[in-house]
C-alpha positions as CSV (number, residue, x, y, z in Angstrom):
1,X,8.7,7.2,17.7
2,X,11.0,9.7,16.2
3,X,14.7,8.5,17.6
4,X,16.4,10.7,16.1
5,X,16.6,13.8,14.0
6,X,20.1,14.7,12.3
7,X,20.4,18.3,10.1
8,X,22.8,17.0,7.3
9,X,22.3,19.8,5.0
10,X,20.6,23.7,5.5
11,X,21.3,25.8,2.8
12,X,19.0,28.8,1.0
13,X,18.1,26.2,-1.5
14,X,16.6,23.1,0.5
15,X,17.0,21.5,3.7
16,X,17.9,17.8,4.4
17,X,17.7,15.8,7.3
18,X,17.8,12.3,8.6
19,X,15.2,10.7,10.8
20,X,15.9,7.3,12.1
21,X,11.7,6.0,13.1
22,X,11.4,2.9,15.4
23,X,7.7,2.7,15.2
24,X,5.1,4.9,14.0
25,X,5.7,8.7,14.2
26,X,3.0,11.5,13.4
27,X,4.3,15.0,12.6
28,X,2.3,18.4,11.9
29,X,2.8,20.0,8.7
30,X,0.4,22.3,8.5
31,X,3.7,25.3,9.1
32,X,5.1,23.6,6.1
33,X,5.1,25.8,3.3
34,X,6.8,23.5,0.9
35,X,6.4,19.8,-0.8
36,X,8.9,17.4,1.3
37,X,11.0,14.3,-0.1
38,X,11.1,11.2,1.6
39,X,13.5,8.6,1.0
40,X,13.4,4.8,1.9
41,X,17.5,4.1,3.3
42,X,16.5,1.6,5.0
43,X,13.5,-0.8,6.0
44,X,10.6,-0.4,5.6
45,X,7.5,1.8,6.0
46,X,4.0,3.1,5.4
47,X,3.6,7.2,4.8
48,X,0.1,8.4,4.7
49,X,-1.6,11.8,4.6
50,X,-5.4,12.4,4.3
51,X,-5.6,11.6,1.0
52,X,-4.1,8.5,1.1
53,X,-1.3,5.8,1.8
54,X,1.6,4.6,0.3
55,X,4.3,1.7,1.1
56,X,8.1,2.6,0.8
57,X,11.1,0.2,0.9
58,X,15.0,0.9,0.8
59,X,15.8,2.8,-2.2
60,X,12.3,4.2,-2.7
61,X,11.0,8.2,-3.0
62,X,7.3,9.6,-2.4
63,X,6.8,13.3,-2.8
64,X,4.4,14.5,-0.1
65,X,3.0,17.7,-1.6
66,X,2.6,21.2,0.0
67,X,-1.0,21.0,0.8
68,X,-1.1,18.0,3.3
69,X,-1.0,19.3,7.0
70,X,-0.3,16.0,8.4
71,X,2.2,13.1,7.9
72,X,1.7,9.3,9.4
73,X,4.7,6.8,9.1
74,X,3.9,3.6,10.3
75,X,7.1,1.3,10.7
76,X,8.6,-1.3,12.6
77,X,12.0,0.1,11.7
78,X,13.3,2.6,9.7
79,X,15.4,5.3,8.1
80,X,14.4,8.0,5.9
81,X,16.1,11.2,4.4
82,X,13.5,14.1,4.7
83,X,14.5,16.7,2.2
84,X,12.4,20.1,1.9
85,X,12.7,23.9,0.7
């Protein structure tokens, strides 16, 4: 679950917000016409899309690219920075 969502930065050039995940968390990205950032801040966490899974810890990045229409994060705890065009 998504418990909460913070804008930090909007501008014409990319957008950046905060999620704070307490367990796992699904979200549609099919609207999405851009690659989005994820970084680790804290704890830990498994991001997955169709073609595949990947583990992130504090301090970690993984690129999602344009193409996938769906995001998995599956966590017992964490906070990520979500950064996208």
């Amino acid at each position: 679950a998504l418990s909460q969502a913070n804008d930090m930065v909007d501008c014409p050039y990319f957008r950046t917000n905060f999620l704070n995940i307490t367990k796992g968390f699904e979200q549609d990205l099919a609207a999405r016409d851009s690659f989005t950032i994820y970084i680790c801040v804290s704890g830990t966490a498994s991001i997955s899309t169709d073609n595949g899974e990947v583990a992130v810890k504090k301090g970690e990045t993984v690129l999602i690219p344009a193409l996938a229409n769906r995001i998995r994060i599956k966590t017992d705890g964490t906070k990520l920075l979500e950064v996208t065009i």
